[in-house]
N, CA, C and O atoms as a GROMACS GRO file, in nm:
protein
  384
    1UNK      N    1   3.206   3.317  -6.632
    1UNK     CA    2   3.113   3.264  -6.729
    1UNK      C    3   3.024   3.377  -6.777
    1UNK      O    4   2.999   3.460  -6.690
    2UNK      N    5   2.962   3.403  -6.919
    2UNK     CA    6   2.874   3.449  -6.946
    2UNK      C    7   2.768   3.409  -6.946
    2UNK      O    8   2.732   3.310  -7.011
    3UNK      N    9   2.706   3.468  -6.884
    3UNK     CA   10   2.537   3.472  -6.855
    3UNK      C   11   2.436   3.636  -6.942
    3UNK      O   12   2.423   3.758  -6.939
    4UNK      N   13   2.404   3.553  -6.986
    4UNK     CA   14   2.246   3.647  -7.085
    4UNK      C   15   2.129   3.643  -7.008
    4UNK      O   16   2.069   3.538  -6.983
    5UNK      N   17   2.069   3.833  -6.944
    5UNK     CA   18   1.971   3.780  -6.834
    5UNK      C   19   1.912   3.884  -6.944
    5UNK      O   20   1.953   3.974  -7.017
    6UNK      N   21   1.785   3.812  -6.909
    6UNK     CA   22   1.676   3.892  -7.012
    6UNK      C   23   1.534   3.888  -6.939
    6UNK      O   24   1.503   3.787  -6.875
    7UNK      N   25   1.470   3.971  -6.948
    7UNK     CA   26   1.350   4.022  -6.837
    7UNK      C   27   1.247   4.046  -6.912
    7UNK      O   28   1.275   4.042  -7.032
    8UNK      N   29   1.103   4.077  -6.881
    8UNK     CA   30   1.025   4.129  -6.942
    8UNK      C   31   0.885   4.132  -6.819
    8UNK      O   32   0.800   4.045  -6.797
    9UNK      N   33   0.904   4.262  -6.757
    9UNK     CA   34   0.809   4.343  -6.648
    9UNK      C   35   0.675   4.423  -6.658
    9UNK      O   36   0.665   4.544  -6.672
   10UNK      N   37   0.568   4.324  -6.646
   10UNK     CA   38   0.453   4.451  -6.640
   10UNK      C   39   0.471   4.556  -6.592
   10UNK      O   40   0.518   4.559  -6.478
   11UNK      N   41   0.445   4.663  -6.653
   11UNK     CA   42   0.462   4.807  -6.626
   11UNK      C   43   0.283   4.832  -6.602
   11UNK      O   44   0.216   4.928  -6.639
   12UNK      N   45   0.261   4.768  -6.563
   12UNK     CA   46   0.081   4.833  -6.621
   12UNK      C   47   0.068   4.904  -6.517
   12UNK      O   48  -0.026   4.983  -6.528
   13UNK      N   49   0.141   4.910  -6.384
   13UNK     CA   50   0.104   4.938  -6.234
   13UNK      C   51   0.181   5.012  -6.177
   13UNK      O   52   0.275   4.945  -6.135
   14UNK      N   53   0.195   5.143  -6.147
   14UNK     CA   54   0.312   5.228  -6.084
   14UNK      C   55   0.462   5.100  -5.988
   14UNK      O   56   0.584   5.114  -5.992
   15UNK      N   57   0.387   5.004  -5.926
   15UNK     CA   58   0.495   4.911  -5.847
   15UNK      C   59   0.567   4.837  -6.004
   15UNK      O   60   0.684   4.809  -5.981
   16UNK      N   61   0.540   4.813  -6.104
   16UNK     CA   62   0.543   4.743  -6.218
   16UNK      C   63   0.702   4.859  -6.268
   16UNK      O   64   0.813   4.813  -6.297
   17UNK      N   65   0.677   4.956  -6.266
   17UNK     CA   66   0.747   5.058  -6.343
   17UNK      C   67   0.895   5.041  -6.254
   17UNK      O   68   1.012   5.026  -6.291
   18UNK      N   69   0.818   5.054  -6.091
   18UNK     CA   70   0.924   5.026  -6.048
   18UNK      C   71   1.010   4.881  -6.023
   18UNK      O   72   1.113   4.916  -5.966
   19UNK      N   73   1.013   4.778  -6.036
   19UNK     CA   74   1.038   4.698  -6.060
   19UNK      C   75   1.175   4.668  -6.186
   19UNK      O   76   1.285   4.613  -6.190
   20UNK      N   77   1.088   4.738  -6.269
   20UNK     CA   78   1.168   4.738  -6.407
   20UNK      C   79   1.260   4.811  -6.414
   20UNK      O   80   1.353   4.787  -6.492
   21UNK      N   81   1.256   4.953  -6.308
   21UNK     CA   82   1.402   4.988  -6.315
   21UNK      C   83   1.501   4.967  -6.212
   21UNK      O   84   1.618   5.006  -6.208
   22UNK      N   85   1.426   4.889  -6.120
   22UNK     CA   86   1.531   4.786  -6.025
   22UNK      C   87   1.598   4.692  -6.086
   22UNK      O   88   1.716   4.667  -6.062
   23UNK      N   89   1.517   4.625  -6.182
   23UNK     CA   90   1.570   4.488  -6.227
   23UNK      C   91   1.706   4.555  -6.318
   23UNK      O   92   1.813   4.495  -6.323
   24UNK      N   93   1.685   4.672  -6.380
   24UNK     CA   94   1.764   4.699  -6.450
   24UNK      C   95   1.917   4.748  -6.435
   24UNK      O   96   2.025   4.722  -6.489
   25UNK      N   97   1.867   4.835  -6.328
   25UNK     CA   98   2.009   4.839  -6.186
   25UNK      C   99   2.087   4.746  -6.195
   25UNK      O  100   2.188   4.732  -6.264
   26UNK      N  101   2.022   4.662  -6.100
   26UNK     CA  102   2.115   4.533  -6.090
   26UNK      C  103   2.158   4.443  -6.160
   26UNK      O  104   2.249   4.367  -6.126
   27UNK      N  105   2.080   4.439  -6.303
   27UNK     CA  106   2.164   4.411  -6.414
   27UNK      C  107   2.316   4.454  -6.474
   27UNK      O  108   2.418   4.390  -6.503
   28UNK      N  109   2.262   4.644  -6.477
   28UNK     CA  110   2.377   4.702  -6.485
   28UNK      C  111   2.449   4.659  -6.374
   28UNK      O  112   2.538   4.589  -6.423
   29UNK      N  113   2.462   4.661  -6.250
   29UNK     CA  114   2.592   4.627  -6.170
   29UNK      C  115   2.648   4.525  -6.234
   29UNK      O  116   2.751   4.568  -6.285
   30UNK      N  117   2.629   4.382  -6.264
   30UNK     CA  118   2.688   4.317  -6.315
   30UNK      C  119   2.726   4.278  -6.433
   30UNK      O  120   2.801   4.182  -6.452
   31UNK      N  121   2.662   4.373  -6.548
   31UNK     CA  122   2.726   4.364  -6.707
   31UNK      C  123   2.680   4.477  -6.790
   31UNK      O  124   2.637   4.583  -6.744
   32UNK      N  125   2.693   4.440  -6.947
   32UNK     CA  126   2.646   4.581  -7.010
   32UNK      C  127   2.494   4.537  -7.071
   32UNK      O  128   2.485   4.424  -7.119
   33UNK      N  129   2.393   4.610  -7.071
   33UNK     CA  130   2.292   4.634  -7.177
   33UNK      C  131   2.340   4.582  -7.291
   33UNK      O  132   2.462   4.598  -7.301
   34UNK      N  133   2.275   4.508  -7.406
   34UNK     CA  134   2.278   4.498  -7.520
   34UNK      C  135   2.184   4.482  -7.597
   34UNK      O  136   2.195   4.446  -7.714
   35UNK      N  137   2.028   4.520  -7.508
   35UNK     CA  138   1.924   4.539  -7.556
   35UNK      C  139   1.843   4.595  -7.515
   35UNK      O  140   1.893   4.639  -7.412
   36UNK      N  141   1.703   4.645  -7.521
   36UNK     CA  142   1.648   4.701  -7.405
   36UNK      C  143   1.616   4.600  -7.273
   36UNK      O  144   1.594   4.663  -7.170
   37UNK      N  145   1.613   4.489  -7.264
   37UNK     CA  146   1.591   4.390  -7.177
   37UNK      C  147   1.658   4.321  -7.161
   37UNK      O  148   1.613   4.220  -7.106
   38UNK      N  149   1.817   4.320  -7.199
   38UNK     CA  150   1.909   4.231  -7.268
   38UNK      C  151   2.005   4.256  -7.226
   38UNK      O  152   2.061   4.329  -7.308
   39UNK      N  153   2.097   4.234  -7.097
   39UNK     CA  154   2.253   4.254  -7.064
   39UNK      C  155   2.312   4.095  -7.074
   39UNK      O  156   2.259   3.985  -7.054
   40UNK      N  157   2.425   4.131  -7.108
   40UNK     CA  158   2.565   4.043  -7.091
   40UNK      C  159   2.632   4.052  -6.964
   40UNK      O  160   2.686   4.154  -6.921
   41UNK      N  161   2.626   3.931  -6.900
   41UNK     CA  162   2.685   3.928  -6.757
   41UNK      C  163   2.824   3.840  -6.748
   41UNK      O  164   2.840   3.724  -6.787
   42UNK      N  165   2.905   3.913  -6.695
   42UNK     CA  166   3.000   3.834  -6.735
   42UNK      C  167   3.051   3.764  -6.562
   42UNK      O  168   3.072   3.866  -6.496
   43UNK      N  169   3.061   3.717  -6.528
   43UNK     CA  170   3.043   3.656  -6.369
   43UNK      C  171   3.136   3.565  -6.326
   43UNK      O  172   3.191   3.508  -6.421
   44UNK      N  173   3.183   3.522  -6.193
   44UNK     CA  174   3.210   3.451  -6.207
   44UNK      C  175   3.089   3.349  -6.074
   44UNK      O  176   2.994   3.412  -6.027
   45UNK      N  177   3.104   3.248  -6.044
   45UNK     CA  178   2.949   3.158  -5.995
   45UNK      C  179   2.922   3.232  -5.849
   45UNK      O  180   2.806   3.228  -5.807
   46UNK      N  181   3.017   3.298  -5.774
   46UNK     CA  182   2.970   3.380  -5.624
   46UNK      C  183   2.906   3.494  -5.678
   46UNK      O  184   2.829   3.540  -5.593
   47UNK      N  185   2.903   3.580  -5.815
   47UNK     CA  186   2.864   3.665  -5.850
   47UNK      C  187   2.729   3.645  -5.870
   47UNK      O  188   2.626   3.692  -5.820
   48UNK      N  189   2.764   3.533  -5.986
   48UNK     CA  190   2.609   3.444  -6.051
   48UNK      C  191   2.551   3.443  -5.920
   48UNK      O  192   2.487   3.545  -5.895
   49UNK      N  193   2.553   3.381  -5.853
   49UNK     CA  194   2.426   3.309  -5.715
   49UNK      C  195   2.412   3.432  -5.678
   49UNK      O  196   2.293   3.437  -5.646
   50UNK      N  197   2.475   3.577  -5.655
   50UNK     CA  198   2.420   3.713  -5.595
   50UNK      C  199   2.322   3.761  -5.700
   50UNK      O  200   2.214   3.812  -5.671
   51UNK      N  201   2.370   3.739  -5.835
   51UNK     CA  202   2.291   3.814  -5.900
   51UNK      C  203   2.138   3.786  -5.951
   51UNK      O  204   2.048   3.858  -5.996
   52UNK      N  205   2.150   3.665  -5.924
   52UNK     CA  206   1.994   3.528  -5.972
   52UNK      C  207   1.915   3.598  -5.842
   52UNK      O  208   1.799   3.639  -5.848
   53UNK      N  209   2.015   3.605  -5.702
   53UNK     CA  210   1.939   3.635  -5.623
   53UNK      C  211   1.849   3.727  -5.576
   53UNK      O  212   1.742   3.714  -5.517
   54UNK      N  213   1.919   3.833  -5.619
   54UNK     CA  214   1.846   3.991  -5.651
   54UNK      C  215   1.766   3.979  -5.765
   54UNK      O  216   1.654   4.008  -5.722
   55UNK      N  217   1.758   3.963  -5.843
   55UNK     CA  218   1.644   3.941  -5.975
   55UNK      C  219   1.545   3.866  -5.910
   55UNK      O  220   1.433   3.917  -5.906
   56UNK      N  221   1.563   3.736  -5.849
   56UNK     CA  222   1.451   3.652  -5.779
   56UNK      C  223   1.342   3.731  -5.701
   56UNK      O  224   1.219   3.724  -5.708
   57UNK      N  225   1.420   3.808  -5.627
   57UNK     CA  226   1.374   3.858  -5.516
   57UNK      C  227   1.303   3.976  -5.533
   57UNK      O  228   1.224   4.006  -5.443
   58UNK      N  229   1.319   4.084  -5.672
   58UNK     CA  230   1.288   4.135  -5.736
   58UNK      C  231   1.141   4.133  -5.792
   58UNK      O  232   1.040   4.183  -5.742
   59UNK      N  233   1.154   4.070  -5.896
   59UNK     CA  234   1.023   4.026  -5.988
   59UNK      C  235   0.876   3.958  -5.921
   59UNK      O  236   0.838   3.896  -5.822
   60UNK      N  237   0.846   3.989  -5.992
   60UNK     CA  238   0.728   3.910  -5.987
   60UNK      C  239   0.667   3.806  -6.039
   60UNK      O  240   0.631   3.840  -6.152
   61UNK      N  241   0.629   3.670  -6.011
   61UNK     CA  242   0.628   3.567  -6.040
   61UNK      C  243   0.536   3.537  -6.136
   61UNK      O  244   0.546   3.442  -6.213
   62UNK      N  245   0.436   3.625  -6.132
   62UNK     CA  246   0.269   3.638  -6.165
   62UNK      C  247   0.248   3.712  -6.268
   62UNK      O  248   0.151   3.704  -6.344
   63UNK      N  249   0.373   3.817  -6.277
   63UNK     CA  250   0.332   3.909  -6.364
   63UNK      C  251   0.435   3.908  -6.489
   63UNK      O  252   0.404   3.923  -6.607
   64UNK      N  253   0.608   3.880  -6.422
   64UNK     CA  254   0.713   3.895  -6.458
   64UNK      C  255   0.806   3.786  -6.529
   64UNK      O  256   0.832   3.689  -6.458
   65UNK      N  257   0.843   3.786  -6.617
   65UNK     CA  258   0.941   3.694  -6.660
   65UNK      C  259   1.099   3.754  -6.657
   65UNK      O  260   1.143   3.868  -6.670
   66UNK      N  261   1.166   3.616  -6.632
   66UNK     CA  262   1.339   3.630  -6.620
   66UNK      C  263   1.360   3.516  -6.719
   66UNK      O  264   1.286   3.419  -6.733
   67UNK      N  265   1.475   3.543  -6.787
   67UNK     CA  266   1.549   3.404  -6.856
   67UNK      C  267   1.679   3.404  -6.864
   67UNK      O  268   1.728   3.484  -6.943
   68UNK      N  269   1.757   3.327  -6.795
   68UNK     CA  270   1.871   3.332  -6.787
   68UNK      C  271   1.923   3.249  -6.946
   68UNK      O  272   1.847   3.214  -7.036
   69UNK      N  273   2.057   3.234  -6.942
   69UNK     CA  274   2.103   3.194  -7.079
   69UNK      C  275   2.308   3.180  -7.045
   69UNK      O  276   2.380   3.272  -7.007
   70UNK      N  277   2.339   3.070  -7.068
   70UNK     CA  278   2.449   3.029  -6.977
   70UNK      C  279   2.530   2.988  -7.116
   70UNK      O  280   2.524   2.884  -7.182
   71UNK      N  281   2.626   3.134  -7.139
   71UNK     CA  282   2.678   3.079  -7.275
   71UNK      C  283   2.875   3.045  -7.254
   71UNK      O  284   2.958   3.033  -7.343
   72UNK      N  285   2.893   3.039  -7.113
   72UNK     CA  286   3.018   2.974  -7.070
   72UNK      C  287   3.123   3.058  -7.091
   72UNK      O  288   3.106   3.176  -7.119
   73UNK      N  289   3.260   2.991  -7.078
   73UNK     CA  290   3.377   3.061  -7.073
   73UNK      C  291   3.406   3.082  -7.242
   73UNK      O  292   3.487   3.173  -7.260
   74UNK      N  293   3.374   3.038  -7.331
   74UNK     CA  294   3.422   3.031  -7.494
   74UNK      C  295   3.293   3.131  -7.550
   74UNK      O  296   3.291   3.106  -7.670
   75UNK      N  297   3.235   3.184  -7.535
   75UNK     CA  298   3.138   3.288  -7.506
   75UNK      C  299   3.149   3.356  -7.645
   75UNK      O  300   3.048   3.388  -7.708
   76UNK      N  301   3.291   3.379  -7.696
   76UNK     CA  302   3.299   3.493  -7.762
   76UNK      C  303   3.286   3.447  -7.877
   76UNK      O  304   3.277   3.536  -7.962
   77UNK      N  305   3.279   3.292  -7.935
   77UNK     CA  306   3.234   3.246  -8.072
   77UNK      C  307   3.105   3.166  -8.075
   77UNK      O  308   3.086   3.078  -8.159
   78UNK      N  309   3.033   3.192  -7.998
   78UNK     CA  310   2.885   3.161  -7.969
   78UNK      C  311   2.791   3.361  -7.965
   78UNK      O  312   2.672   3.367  -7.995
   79UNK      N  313   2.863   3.481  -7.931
   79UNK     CA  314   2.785   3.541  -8.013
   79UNK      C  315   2.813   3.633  -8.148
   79UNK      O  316   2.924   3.677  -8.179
   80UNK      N  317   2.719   3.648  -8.203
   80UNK     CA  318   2.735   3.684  -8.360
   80UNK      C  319   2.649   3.840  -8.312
   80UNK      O  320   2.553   3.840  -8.234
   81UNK      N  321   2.707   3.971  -8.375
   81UNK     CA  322   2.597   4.058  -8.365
   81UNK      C  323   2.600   4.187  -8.503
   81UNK      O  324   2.686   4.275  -8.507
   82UNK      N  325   2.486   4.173  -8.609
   82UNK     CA  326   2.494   4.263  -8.703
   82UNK      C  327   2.378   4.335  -8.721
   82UNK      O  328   2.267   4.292  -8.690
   83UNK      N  329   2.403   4.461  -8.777
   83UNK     CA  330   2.320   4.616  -8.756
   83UNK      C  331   2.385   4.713  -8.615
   83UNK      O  332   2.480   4.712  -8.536
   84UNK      N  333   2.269   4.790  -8.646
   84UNK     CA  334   2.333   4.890  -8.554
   84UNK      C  335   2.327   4.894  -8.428
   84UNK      O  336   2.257   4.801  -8.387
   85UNK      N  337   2.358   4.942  -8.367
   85UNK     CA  338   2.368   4.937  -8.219
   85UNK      C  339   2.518   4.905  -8.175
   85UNK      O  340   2.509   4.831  -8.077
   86UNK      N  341   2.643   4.926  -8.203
   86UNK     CA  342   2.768   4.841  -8.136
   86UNK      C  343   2.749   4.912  -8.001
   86UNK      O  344   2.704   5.018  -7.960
   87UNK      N  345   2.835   4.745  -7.928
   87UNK     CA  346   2.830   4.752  -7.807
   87UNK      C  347   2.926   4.711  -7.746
   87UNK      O  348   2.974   4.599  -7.758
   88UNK      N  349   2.979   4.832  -7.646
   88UNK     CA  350   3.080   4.807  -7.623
   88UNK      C  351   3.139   4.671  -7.541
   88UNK      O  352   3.064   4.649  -7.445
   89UNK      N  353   3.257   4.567  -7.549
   89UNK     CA  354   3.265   4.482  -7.512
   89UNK      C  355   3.235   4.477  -7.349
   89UNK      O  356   3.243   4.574  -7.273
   90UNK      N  357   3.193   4.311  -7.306
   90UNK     CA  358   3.177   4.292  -7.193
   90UNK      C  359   3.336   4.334  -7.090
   90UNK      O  360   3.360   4.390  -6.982
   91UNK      N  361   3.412   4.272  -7.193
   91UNK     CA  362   3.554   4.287  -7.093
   91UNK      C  363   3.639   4.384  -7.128
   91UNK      O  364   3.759   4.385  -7.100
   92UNK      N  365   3.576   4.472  -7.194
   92UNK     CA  366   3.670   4.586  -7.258
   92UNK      C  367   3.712   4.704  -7.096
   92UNK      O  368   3.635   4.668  -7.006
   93UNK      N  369   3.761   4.766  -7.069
   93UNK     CA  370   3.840   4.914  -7.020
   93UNK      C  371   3.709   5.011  -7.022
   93UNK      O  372   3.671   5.065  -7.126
   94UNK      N  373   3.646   5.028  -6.901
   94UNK     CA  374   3.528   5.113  -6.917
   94UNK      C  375   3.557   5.226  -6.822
   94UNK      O  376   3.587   5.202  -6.705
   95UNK      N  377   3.551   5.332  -6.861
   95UNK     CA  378   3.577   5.489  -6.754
   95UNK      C  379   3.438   5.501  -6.731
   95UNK      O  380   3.355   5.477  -6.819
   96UNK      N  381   3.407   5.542  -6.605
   96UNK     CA  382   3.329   5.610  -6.519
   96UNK      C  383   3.338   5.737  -6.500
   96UNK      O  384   3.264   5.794  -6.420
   0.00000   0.00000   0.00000
């Protein structure tokens, strides 16, 4: 399933800074960036429940927002994307 996790971390506080590039880590482990706060996760639900879990555990409740976004297995005519920035597909052949 695709999942859209999208964040937004006070930085105001050296722990804040770090936070934000934890959250971002573990985003990347499980999909690509497609915004600055904005990855495409492509999962399947043992992945999902690891990955909600690390973000949970992560953030901060007080300071931090998460929003998940559950756009399913048909994924690929639910998103539309124009201007610049292309990005490379979620399920495309990626070298390391």
């Amino acid at each position: 399933m695709m999942v859209l996790v999208s964040y937004d971390v006070s930085t105001k506080t050296p722990s804040g800074v770090t936070r934000l590039r934890k959250i971002s880590e573990v985003c990347l482990d499980y999909g690509l960036r497609v915004q600055n706060s904005v990855y495409e996760c492509n999962v399947d639900p043992a992945q999902w429940e690891m990955l909600k879990a690390e973000l949970l555990k992560l953030y901060n409740a007080e300071e931090d927002s998460l929003r998940f976004y559950f756009l399913g297995s048909n994924w690929q005519r639910r998103v539309e994307h124009y201007g610049t920035g292309e990005i490379q597909g979620v399920e495309d052949t990626m070298i390391v």
